[in-house]
C-alpha positions as CSV (number, residue, x, y, z in Angstrom):
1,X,-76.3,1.1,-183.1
2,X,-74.6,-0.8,-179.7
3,X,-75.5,-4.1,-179.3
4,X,-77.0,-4.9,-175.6
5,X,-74.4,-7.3,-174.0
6,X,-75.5,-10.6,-173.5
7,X,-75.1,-13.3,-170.6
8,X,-71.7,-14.9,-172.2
9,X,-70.1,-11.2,-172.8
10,X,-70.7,-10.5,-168.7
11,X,-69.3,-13.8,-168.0
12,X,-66.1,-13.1,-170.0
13,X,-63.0,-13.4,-168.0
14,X,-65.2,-15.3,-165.1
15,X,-63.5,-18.6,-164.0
16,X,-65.0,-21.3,-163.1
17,X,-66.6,-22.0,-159.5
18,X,-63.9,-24.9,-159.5
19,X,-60.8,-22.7,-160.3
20,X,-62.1,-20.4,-157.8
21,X,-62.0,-22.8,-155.4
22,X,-58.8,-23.8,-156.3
23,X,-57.2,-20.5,-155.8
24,X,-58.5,-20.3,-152.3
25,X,-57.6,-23.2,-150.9
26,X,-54.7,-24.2,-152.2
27,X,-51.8,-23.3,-150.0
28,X,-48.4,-22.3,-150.9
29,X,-45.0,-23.4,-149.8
30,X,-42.3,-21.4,-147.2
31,X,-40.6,-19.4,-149.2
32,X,-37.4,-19.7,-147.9
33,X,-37.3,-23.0,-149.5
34,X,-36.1,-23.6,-153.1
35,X,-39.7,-24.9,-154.1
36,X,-41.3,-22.1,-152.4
37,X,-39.5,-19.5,-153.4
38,X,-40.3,-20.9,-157.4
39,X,-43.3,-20.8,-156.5
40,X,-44.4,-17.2,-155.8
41,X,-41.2,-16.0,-158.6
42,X,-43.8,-18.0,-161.2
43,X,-47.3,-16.9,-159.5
44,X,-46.7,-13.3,-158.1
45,X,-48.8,-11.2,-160.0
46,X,-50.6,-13.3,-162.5
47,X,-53.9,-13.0,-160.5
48,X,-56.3,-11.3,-163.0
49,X,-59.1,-8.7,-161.3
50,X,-62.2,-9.9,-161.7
51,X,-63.9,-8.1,-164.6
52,X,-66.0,-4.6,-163.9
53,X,-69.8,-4.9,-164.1
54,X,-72.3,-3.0,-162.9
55,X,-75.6,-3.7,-160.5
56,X,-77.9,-3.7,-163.7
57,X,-75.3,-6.5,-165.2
58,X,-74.9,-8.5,-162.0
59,X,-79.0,-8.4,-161.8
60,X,-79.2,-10.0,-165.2
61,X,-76.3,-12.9,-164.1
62,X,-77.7,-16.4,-163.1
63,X,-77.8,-16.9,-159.2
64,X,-75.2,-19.1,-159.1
65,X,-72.7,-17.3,-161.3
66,X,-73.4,-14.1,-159.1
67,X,-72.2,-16.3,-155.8
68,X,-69.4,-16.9,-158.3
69,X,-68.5,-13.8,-159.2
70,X,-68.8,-12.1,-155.5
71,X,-66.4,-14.8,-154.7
72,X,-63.9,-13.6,-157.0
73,X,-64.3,-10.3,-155.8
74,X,-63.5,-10.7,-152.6
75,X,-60.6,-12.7,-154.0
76,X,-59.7,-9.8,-155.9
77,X,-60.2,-7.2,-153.5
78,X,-57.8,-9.3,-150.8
79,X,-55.2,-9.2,-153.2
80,X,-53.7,-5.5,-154.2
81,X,-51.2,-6.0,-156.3
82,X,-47.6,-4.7,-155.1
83,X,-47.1,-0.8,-157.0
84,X,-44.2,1.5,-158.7
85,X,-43.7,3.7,-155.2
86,X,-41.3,6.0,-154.9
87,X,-40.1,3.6,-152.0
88,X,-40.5,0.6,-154.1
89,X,-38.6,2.1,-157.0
90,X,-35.6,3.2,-154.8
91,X,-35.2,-0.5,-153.1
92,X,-35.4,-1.9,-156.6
93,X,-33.0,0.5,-158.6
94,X,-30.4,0.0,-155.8
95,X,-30.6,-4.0,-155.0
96,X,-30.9,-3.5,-159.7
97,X,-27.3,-1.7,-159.4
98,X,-25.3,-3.7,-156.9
99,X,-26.4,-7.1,-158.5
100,X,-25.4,-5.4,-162.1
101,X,-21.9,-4.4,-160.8
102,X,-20.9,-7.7,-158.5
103,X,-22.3,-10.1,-161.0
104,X,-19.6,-9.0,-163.4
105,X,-16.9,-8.3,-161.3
106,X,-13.8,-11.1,-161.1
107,X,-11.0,-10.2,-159.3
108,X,-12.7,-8.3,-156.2
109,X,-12.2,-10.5,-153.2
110,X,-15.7,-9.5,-152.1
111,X,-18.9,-8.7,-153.1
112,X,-20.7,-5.3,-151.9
113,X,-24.2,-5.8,-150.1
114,X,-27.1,-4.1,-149.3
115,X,-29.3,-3.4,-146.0
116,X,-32.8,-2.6,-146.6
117,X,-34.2,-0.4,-143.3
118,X,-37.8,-0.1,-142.7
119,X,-40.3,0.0,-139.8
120,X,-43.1,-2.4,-140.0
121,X,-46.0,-2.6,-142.8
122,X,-43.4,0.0,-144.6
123,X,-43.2,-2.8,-147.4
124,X,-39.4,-4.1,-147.0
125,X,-39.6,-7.8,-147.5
126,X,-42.3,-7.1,-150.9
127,X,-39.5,-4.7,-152.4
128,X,-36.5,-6.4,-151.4
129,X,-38.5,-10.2,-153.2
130,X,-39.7,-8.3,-156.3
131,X,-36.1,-7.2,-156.9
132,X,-35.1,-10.4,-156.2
133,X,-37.5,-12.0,-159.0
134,X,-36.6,-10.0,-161.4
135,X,-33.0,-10.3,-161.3
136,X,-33.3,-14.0,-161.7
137,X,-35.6,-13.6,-164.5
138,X,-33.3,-11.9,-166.5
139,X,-30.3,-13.9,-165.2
140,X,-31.9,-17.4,-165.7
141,X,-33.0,-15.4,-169.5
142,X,-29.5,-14.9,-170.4
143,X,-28.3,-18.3,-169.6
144,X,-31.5,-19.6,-171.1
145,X,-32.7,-21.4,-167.5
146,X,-28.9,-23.5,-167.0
147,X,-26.6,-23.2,-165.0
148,X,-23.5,-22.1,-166.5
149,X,-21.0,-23.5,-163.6
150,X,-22.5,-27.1,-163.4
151,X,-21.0,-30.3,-163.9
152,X,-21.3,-31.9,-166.5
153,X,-24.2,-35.2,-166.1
154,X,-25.0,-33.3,-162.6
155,X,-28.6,-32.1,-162.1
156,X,-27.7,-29.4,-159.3
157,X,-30.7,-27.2,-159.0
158,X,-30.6,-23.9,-160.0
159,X,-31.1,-21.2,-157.7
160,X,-29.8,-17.7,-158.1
161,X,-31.4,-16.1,-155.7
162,X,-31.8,-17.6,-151.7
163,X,-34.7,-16.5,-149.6
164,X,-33.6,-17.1,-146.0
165,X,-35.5,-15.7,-142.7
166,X,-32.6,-15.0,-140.2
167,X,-33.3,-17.5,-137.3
168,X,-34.8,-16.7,-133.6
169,X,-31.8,-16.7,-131.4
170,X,-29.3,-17.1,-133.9
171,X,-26.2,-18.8,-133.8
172,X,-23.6,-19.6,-136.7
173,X,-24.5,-22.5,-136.8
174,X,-28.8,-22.4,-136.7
175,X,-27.8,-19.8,-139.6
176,X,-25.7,-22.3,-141.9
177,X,-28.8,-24.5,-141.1
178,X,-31.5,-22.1,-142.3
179,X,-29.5,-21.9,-145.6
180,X,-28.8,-25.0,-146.3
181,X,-32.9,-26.0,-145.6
182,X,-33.6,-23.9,-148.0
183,X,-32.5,-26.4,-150.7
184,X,-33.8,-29.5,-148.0
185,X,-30.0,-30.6,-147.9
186,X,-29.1,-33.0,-145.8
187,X,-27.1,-32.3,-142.3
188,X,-25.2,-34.2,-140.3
189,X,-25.8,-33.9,-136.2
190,X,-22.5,-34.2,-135.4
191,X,-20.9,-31.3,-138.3
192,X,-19.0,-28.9,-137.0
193,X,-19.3,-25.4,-137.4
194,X,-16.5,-25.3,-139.9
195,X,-17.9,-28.3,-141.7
196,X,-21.4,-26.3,-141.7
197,X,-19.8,-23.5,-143.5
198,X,-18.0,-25.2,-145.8
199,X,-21.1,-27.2,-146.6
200,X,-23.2,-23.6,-147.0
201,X,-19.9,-22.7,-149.3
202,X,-20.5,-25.8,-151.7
203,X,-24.2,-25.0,-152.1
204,X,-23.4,-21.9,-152.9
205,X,-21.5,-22.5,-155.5
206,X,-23.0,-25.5,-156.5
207,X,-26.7,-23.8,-156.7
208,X,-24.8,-21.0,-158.6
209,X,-26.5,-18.3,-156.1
210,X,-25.8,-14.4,-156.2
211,X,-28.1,-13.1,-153.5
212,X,-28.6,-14.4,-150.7
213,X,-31.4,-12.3,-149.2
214,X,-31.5,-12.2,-145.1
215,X,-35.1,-11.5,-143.8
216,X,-35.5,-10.2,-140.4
217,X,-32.1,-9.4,-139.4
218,X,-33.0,-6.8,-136.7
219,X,-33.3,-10.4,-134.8
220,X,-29.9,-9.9,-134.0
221,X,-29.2,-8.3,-130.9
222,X,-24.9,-7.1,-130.4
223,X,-24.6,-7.7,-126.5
224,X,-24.8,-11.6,-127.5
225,X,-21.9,-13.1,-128.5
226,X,-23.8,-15.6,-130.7
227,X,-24.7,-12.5,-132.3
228,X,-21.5,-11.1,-133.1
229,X,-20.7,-14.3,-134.0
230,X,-23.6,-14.6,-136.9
231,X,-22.5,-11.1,-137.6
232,X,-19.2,-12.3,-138.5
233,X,-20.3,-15.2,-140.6
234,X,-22.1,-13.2,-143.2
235,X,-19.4,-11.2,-143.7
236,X,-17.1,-14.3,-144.6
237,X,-20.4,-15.3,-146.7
238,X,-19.4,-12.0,-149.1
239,X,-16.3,-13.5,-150.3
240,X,-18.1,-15.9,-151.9
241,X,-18.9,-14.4,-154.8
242,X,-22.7,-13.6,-153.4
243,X,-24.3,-10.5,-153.1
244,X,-25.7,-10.2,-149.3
245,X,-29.2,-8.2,-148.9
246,X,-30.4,-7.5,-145.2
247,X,-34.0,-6.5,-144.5
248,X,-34.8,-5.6,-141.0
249,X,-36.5,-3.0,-138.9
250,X,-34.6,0.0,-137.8
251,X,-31.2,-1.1,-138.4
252,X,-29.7,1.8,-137.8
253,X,-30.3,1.8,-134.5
254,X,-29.6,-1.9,-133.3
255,X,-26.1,-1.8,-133.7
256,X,-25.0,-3.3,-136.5
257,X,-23.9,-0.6,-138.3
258,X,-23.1,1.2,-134.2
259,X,-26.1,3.4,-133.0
260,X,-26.5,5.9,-136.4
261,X,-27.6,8.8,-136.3
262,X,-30.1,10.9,-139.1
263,X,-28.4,13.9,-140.1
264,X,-31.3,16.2,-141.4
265,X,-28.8,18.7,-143.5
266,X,-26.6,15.6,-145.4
267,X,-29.7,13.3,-145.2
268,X,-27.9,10.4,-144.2
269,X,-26.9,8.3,-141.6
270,X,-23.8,9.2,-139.5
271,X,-21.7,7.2,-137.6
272,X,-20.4,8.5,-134.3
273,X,-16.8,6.8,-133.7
274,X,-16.8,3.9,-131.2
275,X,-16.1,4.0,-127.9
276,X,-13.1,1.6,-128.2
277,X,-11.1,3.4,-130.7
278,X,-10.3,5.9,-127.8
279,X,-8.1,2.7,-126.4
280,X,-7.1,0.9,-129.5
281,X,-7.3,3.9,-131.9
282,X,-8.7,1.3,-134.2
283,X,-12.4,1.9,-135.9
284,X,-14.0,-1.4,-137.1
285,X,-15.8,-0.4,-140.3
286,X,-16.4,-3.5,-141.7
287,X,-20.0,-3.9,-142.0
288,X,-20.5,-0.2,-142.4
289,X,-18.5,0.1,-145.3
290,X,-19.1,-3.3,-147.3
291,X,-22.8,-2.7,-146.9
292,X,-24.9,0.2,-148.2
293,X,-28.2,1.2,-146.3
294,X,-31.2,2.6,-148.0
295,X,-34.2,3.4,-145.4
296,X,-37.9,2.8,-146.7
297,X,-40.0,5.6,-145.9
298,X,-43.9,6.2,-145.4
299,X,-45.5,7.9,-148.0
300,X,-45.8,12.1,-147.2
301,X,-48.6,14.9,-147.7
302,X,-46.3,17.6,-147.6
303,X,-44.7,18.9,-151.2
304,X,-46.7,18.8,-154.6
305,X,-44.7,15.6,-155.7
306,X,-45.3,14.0,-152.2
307,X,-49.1,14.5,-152.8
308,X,-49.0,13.3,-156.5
309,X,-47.2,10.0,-155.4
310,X,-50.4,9.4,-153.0
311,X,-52.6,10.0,-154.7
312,X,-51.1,7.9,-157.9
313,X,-50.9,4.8,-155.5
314,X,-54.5,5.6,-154.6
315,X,-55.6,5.5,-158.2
316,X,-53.9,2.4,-158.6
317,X,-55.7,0.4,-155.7
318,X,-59.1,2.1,-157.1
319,X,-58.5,0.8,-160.5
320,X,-58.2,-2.7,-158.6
321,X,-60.6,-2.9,-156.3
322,X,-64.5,-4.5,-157.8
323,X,-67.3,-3.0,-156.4
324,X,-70.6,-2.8,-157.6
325,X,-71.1,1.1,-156.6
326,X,-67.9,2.2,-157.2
327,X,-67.0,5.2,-159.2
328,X,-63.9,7.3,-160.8
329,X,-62.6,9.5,-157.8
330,X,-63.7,6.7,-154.8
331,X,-60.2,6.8,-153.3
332,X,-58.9,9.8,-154.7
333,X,-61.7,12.8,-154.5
334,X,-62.5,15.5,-152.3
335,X,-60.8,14.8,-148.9
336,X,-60.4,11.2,-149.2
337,X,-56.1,11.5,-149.6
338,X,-56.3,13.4,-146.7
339,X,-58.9,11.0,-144.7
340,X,-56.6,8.1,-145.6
341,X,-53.3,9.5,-144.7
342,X,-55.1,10.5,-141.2
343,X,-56.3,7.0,-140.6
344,X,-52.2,5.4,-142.0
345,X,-49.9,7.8,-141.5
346,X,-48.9,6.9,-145.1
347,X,-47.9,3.4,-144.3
348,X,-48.1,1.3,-147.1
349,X,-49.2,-2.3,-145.2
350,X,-51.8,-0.1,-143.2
351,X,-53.4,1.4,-146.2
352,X,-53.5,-1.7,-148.1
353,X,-55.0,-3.8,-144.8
354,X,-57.9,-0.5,-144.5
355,X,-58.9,-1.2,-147.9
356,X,-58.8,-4.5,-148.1
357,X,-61.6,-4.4,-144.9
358,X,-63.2,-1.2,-146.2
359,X,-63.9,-3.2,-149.8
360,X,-65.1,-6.3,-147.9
361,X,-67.1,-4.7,-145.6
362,X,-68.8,-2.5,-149.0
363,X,-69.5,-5.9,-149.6
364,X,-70.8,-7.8,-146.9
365,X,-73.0,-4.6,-145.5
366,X,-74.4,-4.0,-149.2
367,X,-73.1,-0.7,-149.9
368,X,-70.8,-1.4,-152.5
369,X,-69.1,1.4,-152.4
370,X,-65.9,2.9,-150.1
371,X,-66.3,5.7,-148.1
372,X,-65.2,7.5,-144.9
373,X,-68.3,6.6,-143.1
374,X,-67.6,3.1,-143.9
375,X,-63.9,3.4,-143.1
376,X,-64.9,5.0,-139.5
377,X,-66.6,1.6,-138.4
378,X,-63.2,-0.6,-138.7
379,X,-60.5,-1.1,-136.3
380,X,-57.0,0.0,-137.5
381,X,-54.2,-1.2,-135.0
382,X,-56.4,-1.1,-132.0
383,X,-60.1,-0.2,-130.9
384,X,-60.0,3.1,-128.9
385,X,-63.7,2.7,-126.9
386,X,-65.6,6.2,-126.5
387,X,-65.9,5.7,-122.5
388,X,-62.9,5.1,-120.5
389,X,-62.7,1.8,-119.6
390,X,-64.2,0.7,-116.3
391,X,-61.9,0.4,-112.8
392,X,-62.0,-3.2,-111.6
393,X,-63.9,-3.3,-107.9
394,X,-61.6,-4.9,-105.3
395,X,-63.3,-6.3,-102.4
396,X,-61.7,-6.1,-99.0
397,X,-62.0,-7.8,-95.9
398,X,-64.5,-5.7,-93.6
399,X,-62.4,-7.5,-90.4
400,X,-58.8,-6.3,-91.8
401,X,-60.1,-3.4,-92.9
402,X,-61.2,-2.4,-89.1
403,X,-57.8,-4.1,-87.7
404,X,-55.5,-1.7,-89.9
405,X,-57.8,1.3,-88.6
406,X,-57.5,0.2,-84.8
407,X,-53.6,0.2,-85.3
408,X,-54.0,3.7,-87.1
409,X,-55.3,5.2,-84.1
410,X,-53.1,3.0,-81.4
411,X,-50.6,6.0,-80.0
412,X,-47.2,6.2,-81.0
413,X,-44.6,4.6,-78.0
414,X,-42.4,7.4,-76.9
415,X,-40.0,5.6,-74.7
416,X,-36.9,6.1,-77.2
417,X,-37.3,9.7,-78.1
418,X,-34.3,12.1,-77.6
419,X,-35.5,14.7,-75.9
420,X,-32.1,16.6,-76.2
421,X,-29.4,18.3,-74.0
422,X,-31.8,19.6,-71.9
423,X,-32.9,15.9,-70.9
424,X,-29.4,14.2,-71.0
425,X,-27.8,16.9,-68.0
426,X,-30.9,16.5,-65.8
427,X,-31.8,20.3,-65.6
């Protein structure tokens, strides 16, 4: 015989109105600062879903505990938690390998890096961060949380990993800058460049950091010279015994690795040779050869395996989301896949922002439940209206309007015209 749940076995798991509260408005640091970057290494993923009930149960709840409990939803539901994808995996097994290898290397003169290739809402910056945390969870574990290079009766903070976003308009020196705000350290207005990157260098060591990750480096544009120059500097920055990761959108094609082609047989990049090594007979290779790039793909609907890894992340967002309505096969029945890859075009950020307003919208309107009906009625990108959109009506001047016709019909002045040989001779 089952025992009929009670009040207190509903309520299980439910925090209280206060922690709630506390969740949603409490703010978090930058994280590219030490103390932000702490901050979401230590909090990323302990959110836990709010638990599963269904309407009968949330009828027998007391008013105010359901207010409580829809609030969690929706904290839930604005929340998916970052997944294994095939994407994901490959970013993470790579950034997992390069780290292994220059961490215990000693006599290379420079570290390898990595360049992580994306276009937007393909999840770059999540994958390239969740690498980064847990590297320093097991580095930090194996030194048991010190600092193995420190002074002795020094209190230098810790920080293996660096979270920097590559500055507007960069410059060496607005780029030694960024870096050196990420621990808050001090900077003197009148430092030169060299005394900038000798500062960065100190840190570097000091902090005992071995990646330095590089957000938004598609900022950089090659026809500036301050570029070039920024360009320049993180390459010196791979000497010092730091593992460089670059994030940015289509860098392929922006010139820092020259303008790359996709070759479809090889599948991967080539580099057509430079137009200078036809005068020099010199090929800078550099960058190309001291970083690797991995490109982040959308997910496909094409092969079996392609299908399966859909559908999988589906499943995985279903078993997350809390509705009241919702059932086994919401996300990932009949033509749903197919629905959502139509509406996304597989992009991970567009999925995840689709859902997130389909669930609170099965919310709000009463439904409790996610459908395509529901998922028709919101905006994705842009709102396409189902008239053309109106011409604007200029008015005109009635008076110039009548002028411009008088002059239409004034004859033309003939007085110039060449009337030919004929006319020249007098005949």
């Amino acid at each position: 015989m089952t025992r009929a749940l009670s009040i207190d076995d509903l309520l299980e798991g439910l925090p209280s109105r206060a922690r709630i509260a506390e969740w949603i408005l409490s703010s978090h640091p930058p994280r590219d600062t030490y103390v932000g970057w702490q901050h979401y290494r230590t909090h990323c993923g302990l959110l836990v879903p709010a638990p599963t009930i269904s309407p009968r149960q949330w009828s027998m709840i007391p008013e105010s505990r359901q207010y409580d409990y829809d609030l969690y939803r929706e904290l839930t539901n604005a929340n998916l938690p970052l997944q294994d994808t095939p994407m994901h995996d490959k970013v993470g097994k790579l950034i997992r390998r390069r780290l292994s290898g220059n961490t215990r290397k000693k006599d290379d003169p420079t570290r390898a890096g990595v360049m992580v290739s994306g276009w937007g809402n393909y999840g770059k910056t999540a994958s390239v961060c969740a690498a980064g945390v847990v590297f320093e969870d097991q580095w930090l574990k194996l030194h048991s949380c010190l600092n193995p290079g420190s002074l002795p009766g020094t209190r230098d903070l810790h920080a293996p990993v660096v979270y920097v976003s590559t500055p507007v308009t960069a410059t060496p020196k607005s780029l030694c800058a960024s870096i050196l705000g990420f621990f808050r350290a001090p900077i003197r207005q009148a430092a030169t460049l060299p005394d900038l990157v000798r500062q960065v260098a100190d840190s570097l060591h000091d902090h005992g950091v071995k990646a330095l990750i590089l957000d938004d480096i598609s900022r950089l544009r090659m026809h500036r010279a301050d570029d070039q120059d920024v360009l320049d500097l993180m390459r010196a920055f791979m000497s010092l015994d730091v593992t460089l990761i670059l994030t940015g959108v289509n860098i392929s094609g922006i010139g820092l690795l020259r303008e790359a082609k996709w070759n479809k047989k090889t599948r991967q990049w080539e580099m057509p040779p430079l137009e200078s090594t036809r005068i020099h007979g010199l090929e800078i290779t550099q960058t190309e050869h001291r970083f690797e790039l991995i490109e982040i793909d959308r997910f496909r609907y094409i092969t079996p395996n392609q299908i399966q890894a859909f559908v999988d992340h589906l499943e995985g967002i279903e078993r997350h989301l809390r509705l009241l309505n919702s059932k086994e096969g919401m996300l990932t029945g009949g033509a749903m896949p197919e629905y959502l890859m139509r509406r996304t075009g597989g992009v991970v950020g567009l999925l995840g922002r689709l859902l997130e307003d389909g669930a609170h919208e099965a919310m709000e309107s009463g439904k409790e439940l996610i459908d395509e009906n529901l998922l028709d009625e919101i905006v994705l990108r842009r709102d396409e209206p189902e008239q053309p959109p109106d011409e604007p009506v200029i008015q005109t001047d009635s008076s110039a309007r009548d002028k411009k016709a008088q002059r239409a019909k004034r004859p033309r002045n003939t007085v110039f015209d060449d009337h030919g040989p004929a006319g020249a001779t007098g005949s």
